[in-house]
C-alpha positions in Angstrom: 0.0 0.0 0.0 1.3 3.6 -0.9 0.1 6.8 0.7 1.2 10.6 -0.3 -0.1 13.5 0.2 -1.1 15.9 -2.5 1.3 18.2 -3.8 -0.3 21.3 -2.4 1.7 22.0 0.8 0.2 24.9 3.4 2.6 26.6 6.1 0.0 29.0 7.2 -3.4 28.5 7.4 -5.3 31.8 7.6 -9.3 30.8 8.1 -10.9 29.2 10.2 -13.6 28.4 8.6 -12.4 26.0 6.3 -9.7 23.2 5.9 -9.1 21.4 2.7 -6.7 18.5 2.4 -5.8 15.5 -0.9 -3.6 13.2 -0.6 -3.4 9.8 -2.6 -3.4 6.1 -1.9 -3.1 2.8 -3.6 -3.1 -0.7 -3.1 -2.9 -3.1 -6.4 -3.2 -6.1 -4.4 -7.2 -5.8 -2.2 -7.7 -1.8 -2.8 -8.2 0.7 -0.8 -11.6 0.2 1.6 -11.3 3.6 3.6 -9.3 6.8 4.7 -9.6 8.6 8.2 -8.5 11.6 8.5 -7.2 13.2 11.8 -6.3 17.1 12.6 -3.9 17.5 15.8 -1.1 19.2 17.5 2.4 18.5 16.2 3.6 18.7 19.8 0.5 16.2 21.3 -1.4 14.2 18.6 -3.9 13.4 21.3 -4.9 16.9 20.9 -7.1 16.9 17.9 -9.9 19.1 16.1 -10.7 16.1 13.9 -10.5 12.7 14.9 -10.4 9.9 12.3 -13.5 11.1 9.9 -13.9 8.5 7.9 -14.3 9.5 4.1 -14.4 6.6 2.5 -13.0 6.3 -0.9 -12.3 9.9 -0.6 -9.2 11.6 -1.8 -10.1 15.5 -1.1 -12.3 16.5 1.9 -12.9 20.2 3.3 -14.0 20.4 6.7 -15.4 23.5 8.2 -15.7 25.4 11.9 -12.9 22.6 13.3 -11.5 24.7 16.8 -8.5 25.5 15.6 -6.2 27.8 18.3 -3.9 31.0 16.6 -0.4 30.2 16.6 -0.7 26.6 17.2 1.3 24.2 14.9 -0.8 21.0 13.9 -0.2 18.2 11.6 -2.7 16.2 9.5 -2.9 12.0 9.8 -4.1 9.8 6.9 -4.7 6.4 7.7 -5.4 4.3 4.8 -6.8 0.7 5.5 -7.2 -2.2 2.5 -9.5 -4.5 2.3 -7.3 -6.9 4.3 -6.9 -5.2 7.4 -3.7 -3.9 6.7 -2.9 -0.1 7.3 -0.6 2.6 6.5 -0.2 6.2 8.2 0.7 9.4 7.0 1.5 12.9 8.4 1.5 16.2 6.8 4.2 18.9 7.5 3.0 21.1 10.3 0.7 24.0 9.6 -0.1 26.9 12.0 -3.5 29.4 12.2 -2.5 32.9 11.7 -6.0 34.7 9.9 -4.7 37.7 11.8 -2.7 40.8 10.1 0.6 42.1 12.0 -0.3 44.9 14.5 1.0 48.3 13.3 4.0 50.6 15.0 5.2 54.0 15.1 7.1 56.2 11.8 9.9 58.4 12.6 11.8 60.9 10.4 15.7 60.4 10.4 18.4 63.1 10.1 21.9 60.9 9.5 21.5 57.8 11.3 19.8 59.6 14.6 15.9 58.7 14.8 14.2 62.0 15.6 10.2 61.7 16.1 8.8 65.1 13.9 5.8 66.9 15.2 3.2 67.6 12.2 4.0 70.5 9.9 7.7 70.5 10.7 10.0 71.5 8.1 12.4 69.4 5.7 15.0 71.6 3.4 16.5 68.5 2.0 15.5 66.2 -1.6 15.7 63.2 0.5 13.2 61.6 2.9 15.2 59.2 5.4 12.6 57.3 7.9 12.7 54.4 10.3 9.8 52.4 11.2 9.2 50.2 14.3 6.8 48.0 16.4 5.3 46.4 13.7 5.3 42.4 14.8 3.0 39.8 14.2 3.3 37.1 16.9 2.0 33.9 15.0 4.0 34.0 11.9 6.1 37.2 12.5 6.6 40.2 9.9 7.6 38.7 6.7 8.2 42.6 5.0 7.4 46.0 4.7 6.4 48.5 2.3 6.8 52.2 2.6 5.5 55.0 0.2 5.8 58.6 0.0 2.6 61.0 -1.0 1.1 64.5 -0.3 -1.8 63.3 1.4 -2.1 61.0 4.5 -2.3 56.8 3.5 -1.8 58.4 -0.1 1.8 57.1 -2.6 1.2 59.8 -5.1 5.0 60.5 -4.9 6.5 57.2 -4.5 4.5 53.6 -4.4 5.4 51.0 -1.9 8.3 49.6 -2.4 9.2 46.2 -0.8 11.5 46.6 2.2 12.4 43.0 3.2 13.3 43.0 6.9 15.2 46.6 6.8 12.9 49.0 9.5 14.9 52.2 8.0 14.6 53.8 4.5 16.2 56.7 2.6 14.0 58.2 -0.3 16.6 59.7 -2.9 15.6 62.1 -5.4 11.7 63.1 -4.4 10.3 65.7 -6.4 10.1 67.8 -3.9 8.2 71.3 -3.8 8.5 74.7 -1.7 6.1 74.3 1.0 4.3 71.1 0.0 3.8 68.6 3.4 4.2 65.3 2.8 4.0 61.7 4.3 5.5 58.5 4.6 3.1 55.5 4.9 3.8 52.1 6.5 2.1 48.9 5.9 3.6 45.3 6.8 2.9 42.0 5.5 3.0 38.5 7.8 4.5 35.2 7.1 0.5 34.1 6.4 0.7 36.6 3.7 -1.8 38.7 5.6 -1.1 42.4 5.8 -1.6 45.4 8.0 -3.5 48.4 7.9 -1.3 51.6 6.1 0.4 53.4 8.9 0.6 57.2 8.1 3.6 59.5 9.6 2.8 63.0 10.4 3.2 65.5 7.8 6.3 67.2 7.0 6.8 70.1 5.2 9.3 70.9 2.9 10.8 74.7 3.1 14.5 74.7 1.1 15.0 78.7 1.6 15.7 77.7 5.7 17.7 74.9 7.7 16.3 72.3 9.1 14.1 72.8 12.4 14.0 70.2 14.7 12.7 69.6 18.4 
């Protein structure tokens, strides 16, 4: 008897609602007479949110409403009998629930490499917008990146679209059209290991006034 799981792989799971899983079996010698499928903790298999359903000939089952728990891993058995008695067992890779997005942080304004936190309607005199961004954190699958955008109205990237920031939490914007006495902001928004991602962040605004030097608290 051979058993394998499908070739659709989850790391994440990120509803509850629903839980799909193939897999495939075979015996050439009596057949297959049933699967039973099983849903459970990686760390306690006694632990289950499905316990040996029976499906039959099945290959593909969704289940829905199983009691999953955020951030806990679980693994998925197949057990696969013939019509002889005999059985074979299978586990999936582990899978964790994460349908939440990461919880969002703080934006500050940079001048170097020194963090300084800018009150609204402060003033810039440079053509560069450096910014560092933190507290972002997503506790079941962590912050996978971030994206950061420049625009002239809050949650707005009519200057500069998100661009993908990896795992850096500091950015330099080089080069920004920049005009006398337009205010501007820098928008955050980070995206989970799930896939899942935040609401947009929006700094305060800063204005830009090139005929001065730079005023900060």
């Amino acid at each position: 008897m051979q058993v394998g799981l499908g070739d659709k792989k989850i790391e994440y799971l990120t509803a509850k609602d629903r839980y799909c899983v193939s897999w495939d079996s075979i015996d050439s010698e009596s057949g297959v007479l049933k699967s039973e499928v099983s849903v459970c903790s990686e760390t306690d298999t006694r632990e289950c949110v499905l316990y040996n359903l029976d499906v039959g000939n099945q290959t593909f089952i969704c289940v829905a409403d199983l009691e999953f728990k955020e951030g806990l891993r679980y693994v998925t058995k197949i057990r696969v009998e013939n019509n002889v008695g005999l059985f074979a067992e299978l586990y999936s890779d582990g899978f964790v629930l994460d349908s939440t997005p990461p919880f969002m942080g703080e934006i500050n304004f940079l001048e170097s490499t020194n963090p300084i936190v800018k009150e609204a309607a402060e003033h810039f005199t440079q053509s560069q917008i450096a910014v560092q961004w933190n507290g972002f954190w997503d506790k079941e699958s962590g912050v996978r990146t971030s994206y950061v955008c420049v625009g002239t109205q809050p949650g707005d990237c009519n200057i500069k679209n998100f661009t993908d920031m990896s795992n850096s939490t500091t950015f330099t914007f080089q080069d920004l059209p920049l005009i006398q006495g337009e205010t501007y902001f820098v928008s955050v928004k980070a995206e989970n290991g799930a896939g899942l991602a935040s609401e947009v962040k929006t700094s305060d605004g800063i204005v830009v006034d090139k005929t001065g030097t730079n005023r900060y608290s």
